[in-house]
TORMI-840433 format. One record per residue: residue in three letters; residue number from 1; z negated, x negated, y of N, C-alpha, C, O in turn. Coordinates in steps of 0.02 Angstrom, whole numbers, padded with zeros to 5 digits. Each point is the difference from the previous one (the first is absolute). Layout:
REM residues N
+------+-----+--------+--------+--------+--------+--------+--------+--------+--------+--------+--------+--------+--------+
| type | seq |    n_z |    n_x |    n_y |   ca_z |   ca_x |   ca_y |    c_z |    c_x |    c_y |    o_z |    o_x |    o_y |
+------+-----+--------+--------+--------+--------+--------+--------+--------+--------+--------+--------+--------+--------+
|  ALA | NUM |      Z |      X |      Y |      Z |      X |      Y |      Z |      X |      Y |      Z |      X |      Y |
...
+------+-----+--------+--------+--------+--------+--------+--------+--------+--------+--------+--------+--------+--------+
REM end
This chain:
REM residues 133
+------+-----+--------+--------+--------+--------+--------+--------+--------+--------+--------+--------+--------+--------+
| type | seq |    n_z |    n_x |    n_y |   ca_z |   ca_x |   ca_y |    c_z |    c_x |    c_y |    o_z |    o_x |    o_y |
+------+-----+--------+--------+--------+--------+--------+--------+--------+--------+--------+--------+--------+--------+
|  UNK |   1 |  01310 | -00040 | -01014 | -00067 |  00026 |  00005 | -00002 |  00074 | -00021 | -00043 |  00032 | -00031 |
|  UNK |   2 |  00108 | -00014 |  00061 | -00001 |  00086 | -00044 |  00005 |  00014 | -00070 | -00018 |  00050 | -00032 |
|  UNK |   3 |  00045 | -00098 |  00015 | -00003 | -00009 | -00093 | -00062 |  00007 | -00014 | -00012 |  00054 | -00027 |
|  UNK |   4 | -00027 | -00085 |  00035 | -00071 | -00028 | -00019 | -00049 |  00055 |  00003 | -00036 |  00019 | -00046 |
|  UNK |   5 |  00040 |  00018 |  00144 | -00027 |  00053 | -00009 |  00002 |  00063 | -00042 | -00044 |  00041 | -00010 |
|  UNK |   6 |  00133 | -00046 | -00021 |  00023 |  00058 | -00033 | -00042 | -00018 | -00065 | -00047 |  00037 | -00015 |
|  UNK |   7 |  00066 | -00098 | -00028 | -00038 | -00014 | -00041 | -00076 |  00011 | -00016 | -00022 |  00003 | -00057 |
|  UNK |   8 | -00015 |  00003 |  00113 | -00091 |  00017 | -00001 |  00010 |  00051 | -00010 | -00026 |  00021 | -00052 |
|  UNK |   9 |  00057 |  00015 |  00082 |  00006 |  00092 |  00019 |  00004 |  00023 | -00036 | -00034 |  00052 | -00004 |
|  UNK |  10 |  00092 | -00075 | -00067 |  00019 |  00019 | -00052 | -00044 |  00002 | -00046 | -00011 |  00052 | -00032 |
|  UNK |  11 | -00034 | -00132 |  00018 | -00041 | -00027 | -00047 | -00062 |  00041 |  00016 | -00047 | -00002 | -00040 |
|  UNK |  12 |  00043 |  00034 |  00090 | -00069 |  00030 |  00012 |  00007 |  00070 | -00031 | -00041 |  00022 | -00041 |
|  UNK |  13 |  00112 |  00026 |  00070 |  00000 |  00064 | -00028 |  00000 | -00009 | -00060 | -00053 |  00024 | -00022 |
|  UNK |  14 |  00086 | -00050 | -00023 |  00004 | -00018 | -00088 | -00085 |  00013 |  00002 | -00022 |  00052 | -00025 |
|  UNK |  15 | -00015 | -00093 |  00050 | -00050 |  00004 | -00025 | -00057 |  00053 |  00006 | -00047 |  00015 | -00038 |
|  UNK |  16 |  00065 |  00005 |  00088 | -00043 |  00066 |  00014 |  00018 |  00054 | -00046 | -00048 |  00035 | -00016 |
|  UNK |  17 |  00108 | -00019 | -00009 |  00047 |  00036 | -00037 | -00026 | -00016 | -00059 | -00012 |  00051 | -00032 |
|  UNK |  18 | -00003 | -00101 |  00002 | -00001 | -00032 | -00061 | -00074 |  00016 | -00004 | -00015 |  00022 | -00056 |
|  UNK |  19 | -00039 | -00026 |  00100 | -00067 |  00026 |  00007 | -00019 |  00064 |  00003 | -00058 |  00016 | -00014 |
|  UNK |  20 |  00094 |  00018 |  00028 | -00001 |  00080 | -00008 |  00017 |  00036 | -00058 | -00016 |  00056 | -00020 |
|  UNK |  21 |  00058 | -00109 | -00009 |  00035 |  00026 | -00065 | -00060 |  00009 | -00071 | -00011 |  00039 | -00046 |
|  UNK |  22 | -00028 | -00129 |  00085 | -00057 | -00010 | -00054 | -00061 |  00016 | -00020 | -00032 | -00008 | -00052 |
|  UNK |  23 |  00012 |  00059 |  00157 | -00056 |  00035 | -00012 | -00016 |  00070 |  00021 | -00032 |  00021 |  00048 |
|  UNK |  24 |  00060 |  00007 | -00093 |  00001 |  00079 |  00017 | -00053 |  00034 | -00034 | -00004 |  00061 |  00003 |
|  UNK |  25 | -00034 | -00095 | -00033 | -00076 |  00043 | -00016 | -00009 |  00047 |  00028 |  00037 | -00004 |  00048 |
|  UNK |  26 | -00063 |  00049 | -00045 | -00040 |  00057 |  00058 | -00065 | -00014 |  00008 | -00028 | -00008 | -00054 |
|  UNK |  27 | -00016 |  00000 |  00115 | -00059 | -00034 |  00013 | -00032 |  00068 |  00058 |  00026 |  00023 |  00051 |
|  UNK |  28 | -00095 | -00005 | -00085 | -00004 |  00047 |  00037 | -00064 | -00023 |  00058 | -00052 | -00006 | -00033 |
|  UNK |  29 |  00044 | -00002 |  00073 | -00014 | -00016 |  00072 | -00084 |  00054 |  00006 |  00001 |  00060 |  00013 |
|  UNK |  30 | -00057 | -00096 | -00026 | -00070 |  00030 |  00026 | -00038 | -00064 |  00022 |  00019 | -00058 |  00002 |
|  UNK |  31 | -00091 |  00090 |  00019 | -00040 | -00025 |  00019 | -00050 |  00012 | -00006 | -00005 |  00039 |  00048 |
|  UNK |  32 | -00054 | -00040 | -00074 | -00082 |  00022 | -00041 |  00022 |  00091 | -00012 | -00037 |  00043 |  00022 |
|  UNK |  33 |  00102 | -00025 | -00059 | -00006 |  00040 | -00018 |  00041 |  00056 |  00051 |  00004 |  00060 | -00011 |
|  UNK |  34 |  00026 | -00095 |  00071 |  00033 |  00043 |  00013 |  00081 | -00013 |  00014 |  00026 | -00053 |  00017 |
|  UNK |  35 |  00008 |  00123 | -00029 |  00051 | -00035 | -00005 |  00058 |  00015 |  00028 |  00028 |  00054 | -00006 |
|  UNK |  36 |  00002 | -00128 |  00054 |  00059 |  00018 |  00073 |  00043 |  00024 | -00033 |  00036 |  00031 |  00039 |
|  UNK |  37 | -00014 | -00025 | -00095 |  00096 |  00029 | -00007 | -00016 |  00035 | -00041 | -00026 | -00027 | -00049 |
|  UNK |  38 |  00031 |  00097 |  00048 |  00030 |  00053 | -00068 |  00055 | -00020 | -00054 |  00016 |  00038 | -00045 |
|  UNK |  39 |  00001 | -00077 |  00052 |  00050 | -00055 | -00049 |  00006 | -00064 | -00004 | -00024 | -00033 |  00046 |
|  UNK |  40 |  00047 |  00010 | -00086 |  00009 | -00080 |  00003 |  00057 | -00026 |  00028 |  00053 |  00028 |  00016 |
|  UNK |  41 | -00075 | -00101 | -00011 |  00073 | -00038 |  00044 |  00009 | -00043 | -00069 | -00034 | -00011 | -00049 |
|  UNK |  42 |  00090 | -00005 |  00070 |  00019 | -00055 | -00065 | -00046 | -00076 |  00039 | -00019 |  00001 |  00059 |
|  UNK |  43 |  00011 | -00050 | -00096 | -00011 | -00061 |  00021 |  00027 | -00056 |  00053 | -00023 | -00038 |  00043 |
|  UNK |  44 |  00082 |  00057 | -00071 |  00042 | -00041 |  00071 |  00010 |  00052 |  00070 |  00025 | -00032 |  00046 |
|  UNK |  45 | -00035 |  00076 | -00036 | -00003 |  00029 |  00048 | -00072 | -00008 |  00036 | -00001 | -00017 |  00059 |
|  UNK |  46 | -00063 |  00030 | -00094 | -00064 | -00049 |  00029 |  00003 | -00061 |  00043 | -00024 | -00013 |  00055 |
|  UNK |  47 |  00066 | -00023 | -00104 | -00002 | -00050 |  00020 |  00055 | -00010 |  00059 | -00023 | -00039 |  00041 |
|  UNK |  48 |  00071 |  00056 | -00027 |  00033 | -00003 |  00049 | -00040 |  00019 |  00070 | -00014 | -00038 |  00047 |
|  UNK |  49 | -00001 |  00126 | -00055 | -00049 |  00014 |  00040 | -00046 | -00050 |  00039 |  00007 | -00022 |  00057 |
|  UNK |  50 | -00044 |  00013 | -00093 | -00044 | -00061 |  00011 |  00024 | -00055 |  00042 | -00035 | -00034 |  00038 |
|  UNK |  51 |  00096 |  00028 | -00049 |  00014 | -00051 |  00032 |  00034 | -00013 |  00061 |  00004 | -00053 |  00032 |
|  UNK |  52 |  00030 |  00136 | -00015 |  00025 |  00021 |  00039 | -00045 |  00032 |  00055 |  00025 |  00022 |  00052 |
|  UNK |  53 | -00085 | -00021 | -00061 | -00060 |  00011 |  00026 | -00037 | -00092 |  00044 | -00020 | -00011 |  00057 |
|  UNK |  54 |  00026 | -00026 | -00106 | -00014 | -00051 |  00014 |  00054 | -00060 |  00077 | -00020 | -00041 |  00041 |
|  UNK |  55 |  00083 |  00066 | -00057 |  00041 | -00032 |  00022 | -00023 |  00045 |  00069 | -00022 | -00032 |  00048 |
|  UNK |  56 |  00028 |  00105 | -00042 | -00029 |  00046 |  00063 | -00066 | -00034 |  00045 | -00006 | -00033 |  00051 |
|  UNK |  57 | -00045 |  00067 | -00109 | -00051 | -00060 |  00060 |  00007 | -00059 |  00027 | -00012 | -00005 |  00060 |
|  UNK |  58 |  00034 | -00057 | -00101 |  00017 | -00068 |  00007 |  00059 |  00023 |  00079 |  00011 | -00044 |  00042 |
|  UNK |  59 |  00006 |  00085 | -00037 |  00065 | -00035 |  00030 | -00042 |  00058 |  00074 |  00023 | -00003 |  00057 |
|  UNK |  60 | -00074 |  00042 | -00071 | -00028 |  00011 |  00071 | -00058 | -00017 |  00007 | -00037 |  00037 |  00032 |
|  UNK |  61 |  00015 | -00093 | -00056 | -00071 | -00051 |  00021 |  00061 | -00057 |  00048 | -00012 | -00032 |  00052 |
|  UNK |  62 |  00077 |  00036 | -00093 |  00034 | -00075 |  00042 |  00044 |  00037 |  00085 |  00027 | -00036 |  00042 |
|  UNK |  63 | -00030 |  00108 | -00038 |  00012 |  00040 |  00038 | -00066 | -00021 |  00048 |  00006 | -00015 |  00059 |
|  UNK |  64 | -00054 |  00016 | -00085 | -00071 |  00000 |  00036 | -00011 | -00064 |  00043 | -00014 | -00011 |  00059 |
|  UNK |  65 |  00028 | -00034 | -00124 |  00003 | -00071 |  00025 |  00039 | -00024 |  00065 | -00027 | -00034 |  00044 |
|  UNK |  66 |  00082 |  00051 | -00041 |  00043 | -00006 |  00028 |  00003 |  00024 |  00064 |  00024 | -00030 |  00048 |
|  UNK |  67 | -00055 |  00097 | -00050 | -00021 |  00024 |  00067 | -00043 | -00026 |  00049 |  00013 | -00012 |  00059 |
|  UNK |  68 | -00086 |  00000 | -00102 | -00039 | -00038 |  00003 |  00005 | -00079 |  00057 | -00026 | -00010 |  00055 |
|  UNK |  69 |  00079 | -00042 | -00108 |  00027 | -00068 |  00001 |  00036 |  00049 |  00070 | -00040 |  00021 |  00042 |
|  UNK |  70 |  00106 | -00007 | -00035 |  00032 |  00012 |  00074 | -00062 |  00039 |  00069 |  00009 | -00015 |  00059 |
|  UNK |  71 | -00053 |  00050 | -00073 | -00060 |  00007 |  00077 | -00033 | -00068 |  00018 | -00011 | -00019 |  00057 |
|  UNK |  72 | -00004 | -00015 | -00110 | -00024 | -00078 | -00003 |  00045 | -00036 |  00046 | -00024 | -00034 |  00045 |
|  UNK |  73 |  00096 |  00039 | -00055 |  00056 | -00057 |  00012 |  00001 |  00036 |  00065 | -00017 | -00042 |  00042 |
|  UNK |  74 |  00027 |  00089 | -00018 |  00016 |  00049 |  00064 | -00071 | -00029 |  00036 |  00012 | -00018 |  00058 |
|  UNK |  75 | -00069 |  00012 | -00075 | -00075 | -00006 |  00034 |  00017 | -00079 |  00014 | -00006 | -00022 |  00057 |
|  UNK |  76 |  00021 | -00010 | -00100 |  00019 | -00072 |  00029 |  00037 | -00014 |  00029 | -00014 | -00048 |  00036 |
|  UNK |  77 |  00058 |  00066 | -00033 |  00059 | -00017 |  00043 | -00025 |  00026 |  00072 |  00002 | -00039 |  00047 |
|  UNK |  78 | -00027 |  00103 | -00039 | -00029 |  00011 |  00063 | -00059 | -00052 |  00037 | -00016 | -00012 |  00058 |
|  UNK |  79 | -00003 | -00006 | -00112 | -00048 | -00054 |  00041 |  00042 | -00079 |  00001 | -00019 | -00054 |  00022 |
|  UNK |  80 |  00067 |  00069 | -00047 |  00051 | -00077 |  00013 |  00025 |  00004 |  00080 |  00014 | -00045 |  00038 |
|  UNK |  81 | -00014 |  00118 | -00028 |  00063 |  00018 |  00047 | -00079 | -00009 |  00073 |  00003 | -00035 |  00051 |
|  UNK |  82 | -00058 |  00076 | -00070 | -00053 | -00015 |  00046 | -00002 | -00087 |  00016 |  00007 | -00025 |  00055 |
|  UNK |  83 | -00013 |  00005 | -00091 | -00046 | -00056 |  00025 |  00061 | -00051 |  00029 | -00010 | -00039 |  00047 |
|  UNK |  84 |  00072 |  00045 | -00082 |  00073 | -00029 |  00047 | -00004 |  00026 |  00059 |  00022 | -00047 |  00032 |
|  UNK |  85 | -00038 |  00100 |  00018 |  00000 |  00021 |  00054 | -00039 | -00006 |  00026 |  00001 |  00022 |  00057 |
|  UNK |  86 | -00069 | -00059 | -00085 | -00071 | -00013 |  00044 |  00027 | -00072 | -00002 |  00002 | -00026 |  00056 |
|  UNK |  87 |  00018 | -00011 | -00103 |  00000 | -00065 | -00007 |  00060 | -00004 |  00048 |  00001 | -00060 |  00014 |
|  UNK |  88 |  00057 |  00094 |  00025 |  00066 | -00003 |  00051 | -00057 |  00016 |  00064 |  00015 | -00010 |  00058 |
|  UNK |  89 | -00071 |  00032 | -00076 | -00028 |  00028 |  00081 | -00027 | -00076 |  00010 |  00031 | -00038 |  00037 |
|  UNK |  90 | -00088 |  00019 | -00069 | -00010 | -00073 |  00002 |  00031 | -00033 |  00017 | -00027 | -00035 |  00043 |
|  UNK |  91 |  00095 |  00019 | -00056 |  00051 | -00049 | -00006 |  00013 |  00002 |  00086 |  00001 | -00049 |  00038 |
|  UNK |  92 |  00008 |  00115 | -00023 |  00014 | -00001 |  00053 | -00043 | -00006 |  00064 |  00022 | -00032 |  00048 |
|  UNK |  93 | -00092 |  00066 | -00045 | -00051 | -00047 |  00034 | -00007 | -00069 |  00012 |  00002 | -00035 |  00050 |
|  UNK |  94 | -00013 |  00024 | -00129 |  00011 | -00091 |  00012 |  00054 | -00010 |  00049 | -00021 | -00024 |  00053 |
|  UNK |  95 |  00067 |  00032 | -00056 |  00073 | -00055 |  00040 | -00029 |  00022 |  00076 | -00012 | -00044 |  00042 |
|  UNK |  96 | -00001 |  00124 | -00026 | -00007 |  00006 |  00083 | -00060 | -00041 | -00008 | -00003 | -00030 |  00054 |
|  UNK |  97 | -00053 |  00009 | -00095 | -00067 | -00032 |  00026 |  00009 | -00051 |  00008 | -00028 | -00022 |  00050 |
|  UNK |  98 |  00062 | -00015 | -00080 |  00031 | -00085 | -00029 |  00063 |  00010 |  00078 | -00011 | -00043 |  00043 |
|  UNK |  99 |  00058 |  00081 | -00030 |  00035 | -00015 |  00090 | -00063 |  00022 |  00040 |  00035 |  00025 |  00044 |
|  UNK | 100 | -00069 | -00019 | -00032 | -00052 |  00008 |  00042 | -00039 | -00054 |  00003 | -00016 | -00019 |  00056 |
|  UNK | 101 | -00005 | -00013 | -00108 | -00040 | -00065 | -00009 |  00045 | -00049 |  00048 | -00021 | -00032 |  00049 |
|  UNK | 102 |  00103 |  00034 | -00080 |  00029 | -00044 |  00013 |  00013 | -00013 |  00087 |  00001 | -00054 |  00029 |
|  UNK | 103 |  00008 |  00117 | -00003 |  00014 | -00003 |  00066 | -00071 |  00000 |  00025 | -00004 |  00020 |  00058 |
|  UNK | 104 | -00044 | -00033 | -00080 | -00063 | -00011 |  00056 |  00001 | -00081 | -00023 | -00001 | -00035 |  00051 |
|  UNK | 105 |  00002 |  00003 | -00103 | -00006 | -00086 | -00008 |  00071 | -00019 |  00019 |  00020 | -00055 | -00020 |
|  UNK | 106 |  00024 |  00095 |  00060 |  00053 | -00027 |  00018 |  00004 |  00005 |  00072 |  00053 | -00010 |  00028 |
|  UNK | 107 | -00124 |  00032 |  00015 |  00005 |  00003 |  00062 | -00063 | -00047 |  00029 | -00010 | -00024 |  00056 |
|  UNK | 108 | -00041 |  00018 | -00136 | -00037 | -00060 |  00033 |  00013 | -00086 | -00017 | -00025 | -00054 |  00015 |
|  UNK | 109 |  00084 |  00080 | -00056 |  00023 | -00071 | -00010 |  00064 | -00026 |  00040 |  00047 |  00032 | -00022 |
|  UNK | 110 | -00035 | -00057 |  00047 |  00050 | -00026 |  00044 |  00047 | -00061 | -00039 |  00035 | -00031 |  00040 |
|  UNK | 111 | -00029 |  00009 | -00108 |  00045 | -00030 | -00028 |  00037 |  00041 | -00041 |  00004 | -00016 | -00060 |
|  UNK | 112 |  00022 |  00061 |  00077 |  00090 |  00032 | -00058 | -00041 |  00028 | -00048 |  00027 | -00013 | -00054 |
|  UNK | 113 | -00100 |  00058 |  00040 | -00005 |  00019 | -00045 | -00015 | -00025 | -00038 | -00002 |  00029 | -00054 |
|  UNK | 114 | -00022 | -00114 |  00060 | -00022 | -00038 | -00066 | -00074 | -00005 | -00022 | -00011 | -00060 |  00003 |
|  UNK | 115 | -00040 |  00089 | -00021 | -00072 |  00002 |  00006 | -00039 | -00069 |  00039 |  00022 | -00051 | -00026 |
|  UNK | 116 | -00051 |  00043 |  00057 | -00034 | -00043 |  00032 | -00003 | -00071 | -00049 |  00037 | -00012 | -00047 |
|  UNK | 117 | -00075 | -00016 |  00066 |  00001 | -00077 | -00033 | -00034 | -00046 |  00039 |  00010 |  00000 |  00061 |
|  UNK | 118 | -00068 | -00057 | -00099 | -00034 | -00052 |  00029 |  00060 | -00032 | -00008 |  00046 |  00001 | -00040 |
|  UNK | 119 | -00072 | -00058 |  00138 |  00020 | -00028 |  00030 | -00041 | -00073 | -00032 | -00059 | -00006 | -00017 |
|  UNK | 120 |  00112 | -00041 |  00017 | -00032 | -00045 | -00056 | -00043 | -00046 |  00046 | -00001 | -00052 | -00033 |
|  UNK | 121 | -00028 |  00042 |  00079 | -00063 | -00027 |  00027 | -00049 |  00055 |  00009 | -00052 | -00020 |  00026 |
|  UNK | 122 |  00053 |  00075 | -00037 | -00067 |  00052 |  00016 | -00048 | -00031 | -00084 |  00033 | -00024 | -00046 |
|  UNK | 123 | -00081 |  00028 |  00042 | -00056 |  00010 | -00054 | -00009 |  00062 | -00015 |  00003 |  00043 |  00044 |
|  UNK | 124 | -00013 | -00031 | -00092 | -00020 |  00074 | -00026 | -00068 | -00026 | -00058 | -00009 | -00050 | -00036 |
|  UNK | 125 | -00035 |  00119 |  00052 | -00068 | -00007 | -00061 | -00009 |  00063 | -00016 | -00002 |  00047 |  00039 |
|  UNK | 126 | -00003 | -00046 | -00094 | -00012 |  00054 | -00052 | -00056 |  00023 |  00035 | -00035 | -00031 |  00040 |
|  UNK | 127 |  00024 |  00124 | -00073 | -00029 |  00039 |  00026 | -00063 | -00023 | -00031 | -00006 | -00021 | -00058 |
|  UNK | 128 | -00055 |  00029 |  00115 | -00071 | -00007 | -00045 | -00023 |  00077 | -00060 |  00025 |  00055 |  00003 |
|  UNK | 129 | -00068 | -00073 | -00043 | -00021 |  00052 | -00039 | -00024 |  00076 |  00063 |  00019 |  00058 | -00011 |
|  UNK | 130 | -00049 | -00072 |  00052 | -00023 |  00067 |  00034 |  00067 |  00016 |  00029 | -00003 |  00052 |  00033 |
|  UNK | 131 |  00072 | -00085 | -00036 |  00037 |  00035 |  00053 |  00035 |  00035 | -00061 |  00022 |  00055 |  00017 |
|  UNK | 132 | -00012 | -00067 | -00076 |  00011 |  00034 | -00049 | -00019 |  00067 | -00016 |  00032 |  00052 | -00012 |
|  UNK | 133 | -00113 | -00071 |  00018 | -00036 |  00087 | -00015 |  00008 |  00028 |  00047 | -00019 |  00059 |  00005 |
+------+-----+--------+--------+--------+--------+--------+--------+--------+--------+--------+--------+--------+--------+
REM end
């Protein structure tokens, strides 16, 4: 893999080298008449500029981003971590409400804790509509 990288590394300086060689014009730098440099740059130096400018911003919008993306991930995670500790408070109500249930239907029931049950000669009749409402 270090071959390969050496190889890009190489194939790239050649070429930048080989691009500098080819544009050394002098290019003189205005704008409606006025003008930033008291001298000229050659061409490939523009253009490098330029690009070395480009790679700068690009790489602090992804600085931005990034900052951005991690207060996001930090803001969520805090509400992962909230609602796991409301959802452990719950958890734990329930069980004392649910042994509390249990030991009051375990003192009016007198069989081992097993919920009540028809006795197979009693009749049973459904509730009328008014005992509903």
């Amino acid at each position: 893999m270090k071959v390969i990288y050496t190889v890009i590394v190489a194939i790239f300086v050649l070429f930048i080298i080989t691009f500098s060689l080819e544009n050394t014009a002098p290019v003189n730098l205005g704008y409606h008449g006025f003008d930033f440099f008291k001298r000229s740059l050659p061409t490939y130096m523009l253009i490098f500029l330029s690009f070395i400018a480009g790679v700068i911003f690009t790489g602090f919008m992804g600085i931005v981003e990034r900052f951005r993306l991690t207060r996001t991930i930090n803001r969520l995670n805090k509400t992962i971590r909230d609602l796991r500790r409301e959802m452990k408070a719950n958890e734990s109500e329930n069980k004392n409400e649910h042994k509390s249930n249990d030991k009051n239907k375990n003192s009016d029931n007198d069989n081992d804790g097993n919920p009540p049950c028809i006795e197979a000669d009693e009749k049973t009749t459904p509730p009328t509509s008014e005992a509903i409402r």
